[in-house]
Legacy VTK file of the C-alpha trace (Angstrom):
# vtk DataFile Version 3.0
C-alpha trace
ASCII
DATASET POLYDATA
POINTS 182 float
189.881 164.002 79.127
186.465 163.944 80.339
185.951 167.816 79.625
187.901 167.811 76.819
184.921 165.543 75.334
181.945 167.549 76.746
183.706 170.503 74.945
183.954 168.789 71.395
180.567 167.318 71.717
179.088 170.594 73.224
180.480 171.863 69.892
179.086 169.472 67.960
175.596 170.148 68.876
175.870 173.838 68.683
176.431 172.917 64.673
173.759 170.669 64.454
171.021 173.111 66.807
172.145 175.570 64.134
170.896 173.002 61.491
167.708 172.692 63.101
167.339 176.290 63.477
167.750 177.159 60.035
165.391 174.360 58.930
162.940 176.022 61.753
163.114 179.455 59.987
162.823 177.927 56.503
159.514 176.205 57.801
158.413 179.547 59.182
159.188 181.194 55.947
156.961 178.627 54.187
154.618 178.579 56.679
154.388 182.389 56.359
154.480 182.163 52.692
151.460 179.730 52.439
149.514 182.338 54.693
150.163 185.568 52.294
149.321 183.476 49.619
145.814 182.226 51.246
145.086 185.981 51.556
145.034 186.000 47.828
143.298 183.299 47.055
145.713 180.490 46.513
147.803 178.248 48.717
150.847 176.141 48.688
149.193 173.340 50.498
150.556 170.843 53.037
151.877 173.767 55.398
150.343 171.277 58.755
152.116 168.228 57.403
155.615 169.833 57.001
155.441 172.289 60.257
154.620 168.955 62.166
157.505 167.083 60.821
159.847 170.121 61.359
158.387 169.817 64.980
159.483 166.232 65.154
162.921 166.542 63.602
163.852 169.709 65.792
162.353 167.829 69.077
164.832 164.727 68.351
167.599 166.513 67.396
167.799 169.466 69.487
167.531 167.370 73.002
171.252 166.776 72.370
171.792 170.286 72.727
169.379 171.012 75.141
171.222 168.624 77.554
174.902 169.794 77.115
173.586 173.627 77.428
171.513 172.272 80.908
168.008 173.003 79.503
166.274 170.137 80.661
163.911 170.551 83.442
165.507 169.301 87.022
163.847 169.254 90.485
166.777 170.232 92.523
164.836 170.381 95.850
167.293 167.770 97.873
170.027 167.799 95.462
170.870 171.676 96.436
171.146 171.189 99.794
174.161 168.496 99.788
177.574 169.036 99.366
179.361 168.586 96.102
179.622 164.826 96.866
175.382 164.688 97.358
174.948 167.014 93.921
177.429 164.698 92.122
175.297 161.491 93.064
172.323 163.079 92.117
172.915 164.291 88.929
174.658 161.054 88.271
171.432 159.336 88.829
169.694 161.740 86.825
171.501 161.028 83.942
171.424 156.994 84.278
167.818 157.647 84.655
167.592 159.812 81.438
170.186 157.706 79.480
167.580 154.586 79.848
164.842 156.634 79.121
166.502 157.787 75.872
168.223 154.523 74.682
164.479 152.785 75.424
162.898 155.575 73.204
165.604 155.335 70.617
165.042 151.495 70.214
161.375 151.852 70.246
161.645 153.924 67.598
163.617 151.472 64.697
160.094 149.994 64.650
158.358 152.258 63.342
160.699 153.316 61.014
161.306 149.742 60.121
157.691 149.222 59.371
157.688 152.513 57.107
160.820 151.220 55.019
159.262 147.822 54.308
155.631 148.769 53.458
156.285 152.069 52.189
154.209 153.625 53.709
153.388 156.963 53.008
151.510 160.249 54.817
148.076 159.913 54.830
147.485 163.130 53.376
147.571 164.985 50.210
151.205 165.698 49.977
151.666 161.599 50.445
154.805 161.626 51.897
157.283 158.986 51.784
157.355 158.592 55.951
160.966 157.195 55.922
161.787 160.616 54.354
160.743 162.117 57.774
161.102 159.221 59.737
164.756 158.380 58.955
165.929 161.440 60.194
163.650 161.357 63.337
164.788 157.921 64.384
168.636 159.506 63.831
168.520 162.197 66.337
167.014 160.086 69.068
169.840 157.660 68.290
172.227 160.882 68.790
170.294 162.216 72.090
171.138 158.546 73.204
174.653 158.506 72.415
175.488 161.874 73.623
173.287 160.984 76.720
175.463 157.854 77.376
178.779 159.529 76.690
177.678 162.288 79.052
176.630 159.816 81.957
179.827 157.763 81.193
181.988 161.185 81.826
180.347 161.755 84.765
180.591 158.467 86.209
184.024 158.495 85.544
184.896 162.230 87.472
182.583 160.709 90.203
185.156 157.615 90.056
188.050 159.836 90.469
186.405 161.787 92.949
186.357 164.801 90.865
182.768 166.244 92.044
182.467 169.621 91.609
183.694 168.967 87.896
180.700 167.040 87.055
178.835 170.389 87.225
179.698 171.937 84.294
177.810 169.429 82.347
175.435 167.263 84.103
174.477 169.852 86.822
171.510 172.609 87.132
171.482 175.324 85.108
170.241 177.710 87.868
173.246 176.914 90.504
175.525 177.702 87.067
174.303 180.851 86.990
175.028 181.086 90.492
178.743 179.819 90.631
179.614 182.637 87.869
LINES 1 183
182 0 1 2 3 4 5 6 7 8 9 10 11 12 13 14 15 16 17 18 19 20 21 22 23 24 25 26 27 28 29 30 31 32 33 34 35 36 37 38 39 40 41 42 43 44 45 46 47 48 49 50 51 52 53 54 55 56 57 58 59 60 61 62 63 64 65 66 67 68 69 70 71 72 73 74 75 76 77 78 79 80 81 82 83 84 85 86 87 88 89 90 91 92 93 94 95 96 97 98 99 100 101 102 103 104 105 106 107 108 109 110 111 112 113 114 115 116 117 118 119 120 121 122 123 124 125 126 127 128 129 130 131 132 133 134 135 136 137 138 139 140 141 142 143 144 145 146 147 148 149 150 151 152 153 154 155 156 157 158 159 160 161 162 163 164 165 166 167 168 169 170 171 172 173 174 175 176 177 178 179 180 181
């Protein structure tokens, strides 16, 4: 059961890094765009403001992925050297750790978007954005990197509970020893 839902969500977030990397080329298209045009004389204007929110958006939304495909950064230096009982633990850990992390980013983060909403505030800028517009969608992928964190920690937890170690590698291990076991 556990695997089965690592798969779907794995799935899941291939769709929505997809999403983010279309709306990453579309930025660099407009971002490219805006530089021919400077070469001519003119400009589109507001290039900074919209790269740096694309920034944002793919940063929160793409962490999902990142952590089902075993991109985040690990320091393995102990963990290798145990058995698959010692590697479970510590990637356990790791992902309480990160879970906590994530869930205390993702609540920090209503605030600001709750203070955007009720003043309505704006970009201080020319484009004068409305903030929520790029907020909203910020505050929903850290709420997503959290949920996907906790549902991937509660898997794990749960093969660890039914002493299923070497399982828990395929999604909460490091990506290095992965490429090793193949």
């Amino acid at each position: 059961m556990e695997l089965k839902m690592i798969q779907n969500l794995r799935v899941i977030n291939r769709g929505v890094a997809l999403m983010v990397g279309l709306g990453l080329l579309l930025c660099a298209g407009f971002v490219l765009t805006d530089i021919i045009m400077r070469q001519i004389g003119t400009s589109l204007g507001g290039t900074e403001e919209i790269a740096g929110y694309a920034m944002a958006l793919a940063t929160s939304w793409g962490m999902s992925f990142t952590l089902l495909e075993l991109g985040h950064v690990r320091i393995d230096l102990v963990r290798v050297r145990g058995g698959s009982l010692v590697r479970a633990l510590f990637d356990v850990f790791s992902m309480i750790v990160m879970t906590g992390v994530i869930v205390t980013i993702a609540i920090k983060a209503w605030p600001v978007l709750e203070r955007s909403i009720t003043n309505g505030s704006r970009a201080n800028t020319p484009l004068e954005t409305p903030l929520v517009w790029v907020q909203a969608p910020w505050f929903a992928g850290w709420v997503w990197f959290a949920l996907m964190s906790a549902l991937t920690t509660l898997a794990a937890l749960s093969l660890l509970v039914k002493r299923r170690h070497k399982e828990t590698e395929s999604f909460v291990g490091a990506f290095a020893e992965q490429e090793m076991l193949q």
